[in-house]
N, C-alpha and C positions, 0 to 999 in steps of 0.2 A: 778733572775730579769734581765732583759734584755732593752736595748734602742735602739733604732733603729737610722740610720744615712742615709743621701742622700750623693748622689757625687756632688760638684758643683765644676765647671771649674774657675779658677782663675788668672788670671794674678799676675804679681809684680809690682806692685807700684811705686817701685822704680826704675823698668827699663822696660820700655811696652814694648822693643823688646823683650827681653826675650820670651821664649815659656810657655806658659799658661800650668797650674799645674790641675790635678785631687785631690782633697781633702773629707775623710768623714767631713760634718756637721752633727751636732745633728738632729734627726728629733725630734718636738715635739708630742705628743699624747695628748696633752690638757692641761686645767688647771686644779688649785685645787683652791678654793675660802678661804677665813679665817675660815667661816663658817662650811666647806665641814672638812677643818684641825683639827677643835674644835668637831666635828662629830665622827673624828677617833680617836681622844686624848680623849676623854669621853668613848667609851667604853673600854679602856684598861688603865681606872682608876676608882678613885671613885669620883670625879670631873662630875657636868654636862656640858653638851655643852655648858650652858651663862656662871658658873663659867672659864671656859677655855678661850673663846670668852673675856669674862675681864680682865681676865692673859693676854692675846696674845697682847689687847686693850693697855693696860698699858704698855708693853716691847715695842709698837710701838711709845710712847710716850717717854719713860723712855732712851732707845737706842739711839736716835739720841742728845738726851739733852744733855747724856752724854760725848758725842764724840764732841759734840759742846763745851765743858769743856776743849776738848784735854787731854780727859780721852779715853785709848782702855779700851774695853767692852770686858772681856772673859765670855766664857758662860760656860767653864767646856767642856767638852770631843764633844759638838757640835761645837765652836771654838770661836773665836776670830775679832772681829770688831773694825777700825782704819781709821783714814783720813788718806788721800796722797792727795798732791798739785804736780801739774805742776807750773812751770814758768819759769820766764826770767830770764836768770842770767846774772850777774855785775860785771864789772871789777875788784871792791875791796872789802872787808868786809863793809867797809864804807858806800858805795852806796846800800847796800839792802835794798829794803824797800818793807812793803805789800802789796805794788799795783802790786809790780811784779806779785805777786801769778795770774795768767789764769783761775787756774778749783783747784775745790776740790771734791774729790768721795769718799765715804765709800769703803772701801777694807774690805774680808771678808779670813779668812784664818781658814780650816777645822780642828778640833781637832783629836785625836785621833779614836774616833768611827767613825767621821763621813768620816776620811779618809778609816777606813777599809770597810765600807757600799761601799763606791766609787771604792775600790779595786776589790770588789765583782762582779761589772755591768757589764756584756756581753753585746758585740756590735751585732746586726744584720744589714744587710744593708737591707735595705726599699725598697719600691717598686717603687722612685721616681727617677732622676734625674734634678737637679737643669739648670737652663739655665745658660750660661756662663755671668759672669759681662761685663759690657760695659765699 
């Protein structure tokens, strides 16, 4: 299995004189839909496409409630789901409070198979190059 990648030109952020960097990005090849997912997980079960399509329904329900609990969500050898917060921080213990918190994101961290899957992917480089950011 293979993925293909562009080159796109990059500056640093942190210091625009710096000399601008050559980087692979991902290239993408499309999407896959819920549906197209519950398509490929039915024939390599005994499960039909809406039984799957309900399963996947339900996880998309079920996953977020849970972390909303400040509960992580492991999944077994596909991985593991968790909030992280940014924020401000405070002078003392004293002074924290939850308005500091900025942002919250689901973080996902790969289990065992699905790190070896990712071990496996050859990179190609694509046919593209990307224009340099401004």
């Amino acid at each position: 299995m293979s993925v293909k990648f562009n080159i796109v030109e990059r500056g640093n952020p942190s210091n625009r004189a710096a000399p601008k960097k050559f980087y692979p990005s991902i290239q993408s090849t499309g999407r896959v839909t819920t549906r197209q997912l519950a398509e490929q997980a039915a024939k390599e079960s005994t499960m039909s496409p809406a039984d799957i399509m309900g399963a996947i329904e339900i996880f998309l329900s079920v996953i977020p409630a849970e972390l909303a609990k400040g509960n992580i969500v492991e999944l077994g050898d596909f991985g593991t789901f968790w909030l992280k917060t940014t924020s401000e921080g405070a002078a003392t213990a004293d002074e924290v409070r939850a308005s500091q918190i900025t942002s919250i994101l689901p973080r996902f961290n790969p289990g065992r198979h699905f790190k070896q899957m990712l071990d496996r992917i050859e990179y190609v480089k694509g046919g593209l190059t990307s224009q340099p950011d401004e």
